[in-house]
C-alpha positions, 0 to 999 in steps of 0.5 A: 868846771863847776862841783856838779859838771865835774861830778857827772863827768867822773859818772861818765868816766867810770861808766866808760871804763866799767861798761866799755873797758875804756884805756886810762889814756882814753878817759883823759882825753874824754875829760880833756875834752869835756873842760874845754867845753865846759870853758867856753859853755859855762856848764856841761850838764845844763848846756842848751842848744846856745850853749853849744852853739858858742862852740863853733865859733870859739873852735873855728881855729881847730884842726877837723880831726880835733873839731870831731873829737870834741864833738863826739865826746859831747855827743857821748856825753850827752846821751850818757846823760839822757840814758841816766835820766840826769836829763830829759834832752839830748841837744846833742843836734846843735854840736859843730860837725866838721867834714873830716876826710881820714887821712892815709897814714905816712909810711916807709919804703922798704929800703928805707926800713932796711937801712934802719935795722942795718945801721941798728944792728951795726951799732948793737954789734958793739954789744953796747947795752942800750944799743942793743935795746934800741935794736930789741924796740925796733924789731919789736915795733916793725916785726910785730906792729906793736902800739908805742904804749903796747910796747914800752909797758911789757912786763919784764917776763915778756918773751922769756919763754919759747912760744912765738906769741905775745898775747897783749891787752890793747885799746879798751882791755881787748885781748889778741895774739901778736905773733913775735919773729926769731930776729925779735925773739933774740934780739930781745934776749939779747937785751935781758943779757944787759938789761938792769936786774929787777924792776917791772918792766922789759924796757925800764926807764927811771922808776917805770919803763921807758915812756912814749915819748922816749921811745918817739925820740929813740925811733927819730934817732935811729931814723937820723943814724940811717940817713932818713929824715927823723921828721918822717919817722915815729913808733906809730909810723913803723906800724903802719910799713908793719901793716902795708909792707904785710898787705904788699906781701899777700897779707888778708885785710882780716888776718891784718885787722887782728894783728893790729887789733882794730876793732872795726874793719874800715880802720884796717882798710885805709891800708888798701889806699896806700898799696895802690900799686898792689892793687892795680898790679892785681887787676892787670893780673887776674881781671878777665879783660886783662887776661885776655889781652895777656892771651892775644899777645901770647903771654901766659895769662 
């Protein structure tokens, strides 16, 4: 990327962050992005429609999703441009648009959740320092439905005092209110009983906290310990048993977009695809038709 290209992605970078409250894992990903354009474009600020049109075929092999993101990081790119009056066209129009279909999310059956705190909380039964914080992240991360960033990054502090709430800042500086259950509560004091004096951080690891992908390796070895397949498990997949395991339980979509902090409904509704048994449970249940069948048959309705 040429002095100038480079230039204008820093405006637009700040711009994100001052104007949209962009997370720093965000920007990188945008100016990720925008290099592997400029690559195969030559330029960004100056890129015409048959510049961009060498897109499509350098990233045919691409996965949809990737395809998309790229895609939407030009389209933002470029309309921040226009917007500056840095340039007179959006030529945004000839940016590949892959057809993507969001797929669901993978999740754990309850049992299977199960058998992972009950071998958790057998190892921390030990009083091993590191497995009782191995207990405190998973309870953490189930219990509450915390980010893996969300969690590795709590402050030393955190639940240190008795109320039942953490509030966090998630995506883009958003504050919310993640409600914390007693078994977390104690199995996180627990862990301060042990965990290294000073330092920054509720989970320390090295010179800062542990990292996301510590805490991938961890979650996979807690997975192993309880016989389920490490493949299938990782932090972002205990939030999604957090969130469709609540959803199971009676949960509302909107009480379940603000416990995970999404900005945007349609994200939390992808849920109500993977409780398809709930669904057809309640329409068996309360539908007029239904309840009329239950009444021929005698049953109470």
């Amino acid at each position: 990327m040429n002095g100038d290209d480079r230039a204008l992605v820093d405006r637009f970078a700040d711009a994100l962050a001052a104007e949209r409250g962009a997370a720093r894992n965000t920007l990188l990903a945008y100016r990720s992005d925008l290099a592997a354009a400029a690559e195969v474009m030559g330029g960004l600020g100056n890129a015409g429609a048959d510049e961009i049109g060498l897109l499509a075929g350098a990233w045919a092999e691409l996965s949809p999703a990737t395809l998309a993101r790229r895609s939407a990081a030009l389209r933002r790119f470029f309309g921040f441009l226009v917007d500056e009056g840095l340039r007179a066209d959006d030529p945004s129009a000839a940016l590949p648009r892959p057809r993507t279909v969001r797929p669901l999310p993978r999740i754990l059956e309850r049992h299977e959740v199960d058998a992972m705190f009950a071998e958790a909380e057998a190892r921390a039964s030990s009083g091993e320092p590191l497995r009782l914080r191995n207990l405190a992240l998973l309870e953490l991360l189930y219990g509450s439905g915390l980010r893996a960033t969300e969690l590795v990054s709590l402050p030393a502090a955190a639940l240190a005092r008795p109320e039942p709430f953490l509030i966090l800042a998630g995506k883009g500086g958003k504050e919310r209110l993640v409600p914390i259950s007693d078994r977390a509560r104690n199995a996180v004091a627990r862990w301060r009983e042990h965990r290294p004096k000073g330092g920054a951080w509720l989970f320390p690891g090295g010179t800062r906290h542990i990292s996301r992908v510590r805490l991938f390796q961890l979650v996979r070895a807690m997975a192993a310990d309880a016989g389920i397949a490490p493949e299938r498990v990782s932090p972002h997949v205990l939030r999604h048993a957090f969130a469709t395991h609540l959803l199971a339980g009676g949960a509302d979509l909107r009480v379940l977009q603000a416990l995970l902090g999404h900005a945007d409904i349609a994200t939390t509704q992808i849920y109500t695809h993977v409780d398809a048994g709930r669904l057809v449970e309640l329409v068996n249940r309360v539908h007029p038709l239904a309840r009329a069948n239950l009444a021929k048959q005698g049953r109470p309705a």
